[in-house]
C-alpha positions as CSV (number, residue, x, y, z in Angstrom):
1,X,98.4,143.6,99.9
2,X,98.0,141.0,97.3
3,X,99.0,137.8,97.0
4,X,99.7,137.5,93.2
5,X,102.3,135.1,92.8
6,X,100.4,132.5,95.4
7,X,98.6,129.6,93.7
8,X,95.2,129.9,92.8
9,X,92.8,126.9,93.9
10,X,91.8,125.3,90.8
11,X,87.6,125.6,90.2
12,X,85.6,122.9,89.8
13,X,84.7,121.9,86.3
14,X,80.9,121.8,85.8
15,X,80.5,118.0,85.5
16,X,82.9,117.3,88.8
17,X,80.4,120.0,90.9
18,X,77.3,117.9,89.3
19,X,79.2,114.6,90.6
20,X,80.1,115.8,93.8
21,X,76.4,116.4,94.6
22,X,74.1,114.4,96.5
23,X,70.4,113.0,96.5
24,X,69.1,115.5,98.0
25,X,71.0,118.4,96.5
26,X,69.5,117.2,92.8
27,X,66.3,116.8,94.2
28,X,66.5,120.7,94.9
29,X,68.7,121.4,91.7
30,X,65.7,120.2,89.8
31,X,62.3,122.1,91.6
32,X,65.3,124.9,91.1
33,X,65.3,124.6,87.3
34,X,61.9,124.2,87.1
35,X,61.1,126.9,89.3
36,X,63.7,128.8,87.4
37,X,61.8,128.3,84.5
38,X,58.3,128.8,85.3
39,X,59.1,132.6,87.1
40,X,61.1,133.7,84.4
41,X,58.0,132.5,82.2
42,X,55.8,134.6,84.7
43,X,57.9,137.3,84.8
44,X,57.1,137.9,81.1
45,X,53.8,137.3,80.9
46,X,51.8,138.2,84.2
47,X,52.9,141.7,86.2
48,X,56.0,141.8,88.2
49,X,53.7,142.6,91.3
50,X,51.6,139.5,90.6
51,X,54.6,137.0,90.6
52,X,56.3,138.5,93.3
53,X,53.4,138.6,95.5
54,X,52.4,135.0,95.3
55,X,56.0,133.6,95.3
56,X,56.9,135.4,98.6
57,X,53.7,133.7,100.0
58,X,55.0,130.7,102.8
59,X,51.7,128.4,102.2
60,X,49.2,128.7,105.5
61,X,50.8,126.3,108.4
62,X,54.1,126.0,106.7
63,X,55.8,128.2,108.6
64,X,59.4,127.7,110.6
65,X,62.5,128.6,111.5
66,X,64.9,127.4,108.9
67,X,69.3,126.5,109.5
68,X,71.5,129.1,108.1
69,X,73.3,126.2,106.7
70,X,69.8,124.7,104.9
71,X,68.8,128.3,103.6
72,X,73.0,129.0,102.1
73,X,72.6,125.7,100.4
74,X,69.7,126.2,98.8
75,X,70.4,129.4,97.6
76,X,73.5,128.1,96.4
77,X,72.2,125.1,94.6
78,X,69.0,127.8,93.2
79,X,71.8,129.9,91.9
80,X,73.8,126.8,90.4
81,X,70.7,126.0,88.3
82,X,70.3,129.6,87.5
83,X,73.8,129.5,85.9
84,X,74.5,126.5,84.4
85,X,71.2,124.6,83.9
86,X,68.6,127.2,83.2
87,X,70.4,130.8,82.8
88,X,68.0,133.5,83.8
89,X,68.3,137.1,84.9
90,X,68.8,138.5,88.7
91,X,65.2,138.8,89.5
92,X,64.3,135.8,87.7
93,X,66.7,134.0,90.1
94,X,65.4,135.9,92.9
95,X,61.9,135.6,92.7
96,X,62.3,132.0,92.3
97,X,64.4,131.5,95.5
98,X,61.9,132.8,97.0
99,X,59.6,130.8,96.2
100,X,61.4,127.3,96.6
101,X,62.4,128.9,100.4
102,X,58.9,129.9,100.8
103,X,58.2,126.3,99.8
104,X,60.1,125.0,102.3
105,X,58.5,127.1,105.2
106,X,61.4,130.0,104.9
107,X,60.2,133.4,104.2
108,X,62.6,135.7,102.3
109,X,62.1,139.1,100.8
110,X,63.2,140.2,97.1
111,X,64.8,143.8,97.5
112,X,66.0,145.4,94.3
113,X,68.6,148.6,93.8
114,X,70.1,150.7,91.7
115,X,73.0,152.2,89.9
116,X,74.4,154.4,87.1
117,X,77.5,153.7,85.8
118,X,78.5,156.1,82.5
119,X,75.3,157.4,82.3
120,X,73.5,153.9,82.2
121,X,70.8,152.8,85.2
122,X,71.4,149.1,86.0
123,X,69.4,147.4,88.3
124,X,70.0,144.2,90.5
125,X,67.6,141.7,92.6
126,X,69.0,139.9,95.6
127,X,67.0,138.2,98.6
128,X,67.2,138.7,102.2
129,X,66.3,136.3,105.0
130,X,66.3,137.9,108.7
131,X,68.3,141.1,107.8
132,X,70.8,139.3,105.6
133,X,71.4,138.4,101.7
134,X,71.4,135.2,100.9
135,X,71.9,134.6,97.4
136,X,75.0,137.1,96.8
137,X,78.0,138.5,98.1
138,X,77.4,141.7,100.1
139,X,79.9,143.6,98.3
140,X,78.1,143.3,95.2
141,X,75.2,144.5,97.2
142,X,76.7,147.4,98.6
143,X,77.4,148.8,94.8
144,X,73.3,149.1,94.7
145,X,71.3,152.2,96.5
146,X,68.4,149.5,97.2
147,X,64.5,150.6,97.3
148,X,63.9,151.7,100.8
149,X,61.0,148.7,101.0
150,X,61.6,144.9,99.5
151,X,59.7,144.1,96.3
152,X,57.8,141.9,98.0
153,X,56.2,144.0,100.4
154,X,55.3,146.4,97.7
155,X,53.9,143.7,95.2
156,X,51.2,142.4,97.8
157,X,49.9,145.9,97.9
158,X,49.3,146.2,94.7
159,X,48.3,142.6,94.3
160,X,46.0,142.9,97.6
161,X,44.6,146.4,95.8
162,X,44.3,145.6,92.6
163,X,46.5,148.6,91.6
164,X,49.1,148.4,89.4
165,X,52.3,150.4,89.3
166,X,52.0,153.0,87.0
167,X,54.7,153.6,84.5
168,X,55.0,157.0,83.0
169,X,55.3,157.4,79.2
170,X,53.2,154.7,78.7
């Protein structure tokens, strides 16, 4: 049952959310947009698998266990930047989630899935830290038949190997 006629609470303009947050939030906001901006560079220029691969990477001795509450926030604040301050694709938000958490000692996977709707194949990138997704709503999520292996997994193969994916037709 739906509540329809119950007031709805009023969103946040952009410029009250950028007041409301603090030092250390803009700190993040901004190795966000720049990390935004460098992976979606990346993405475009060097193989999936080689971006993927390093950005998953939590640097030698940097590992440890990070709060729920620390790894939520950051996703949110990676996502803020990825929709109002530097507006990238799902992956491209992804990948570089991944790599400010893995910055911060966090390691997170990239998994991507699948779907057809009217004959179209859409695709969508989320992460997941310890079994769970982080950076979107699980409903969304559940719309997607994922890979059975997280990108990242796959992309250090082929980085570690040398090999890369091969894509038919081409």
């Amino acid at each position: 049952m739906s509540d329809r006629g119950a007031p709805q609470a009023a969103r946040p303009t952009k410029w009250a959310l950028f007041r409301s947050l603090g030092v250390r939030d803009w700190s993040v906001l901004a190795e966000a947009a720049l990390t935004l901006t460098w992976m979606h560079v990346a993405l475009r220029m060097l193989t999936p698998a080689r971006v993927i691969g390093r950005a998953t990477v939590v640097p030698a001795g940097r590992a440890r266990a990070t709060p729920p509450e620390t790894l939520a926030r950051v996703a949110w604040l990676v996502g803020v930047a990825g929709r109002h301050l530097v507006p990238v694709p799902c992956l491209s938000r992804s990948v570089a989630l991944a790599r400010v958490l893995a910055r911060r000692g966090a390691s997170a996977r990239i998994q991507i899935g699948v779907r057809t709707i009217g004959g179209q194949l859409e695709a969508h990138a989320w992460v997941v830290q310890d079994g769970r997704v982080i950076n979107d709503d699980e409903a969304t999520v559940r719309q997607y038949a994922p890979f059975d292996r997280p990108l990242g997994d796959l992309c250090q193969r082929w980085g570690q190997t040398g090999v890369r994916p091969r894509t038919p037709g081409v």
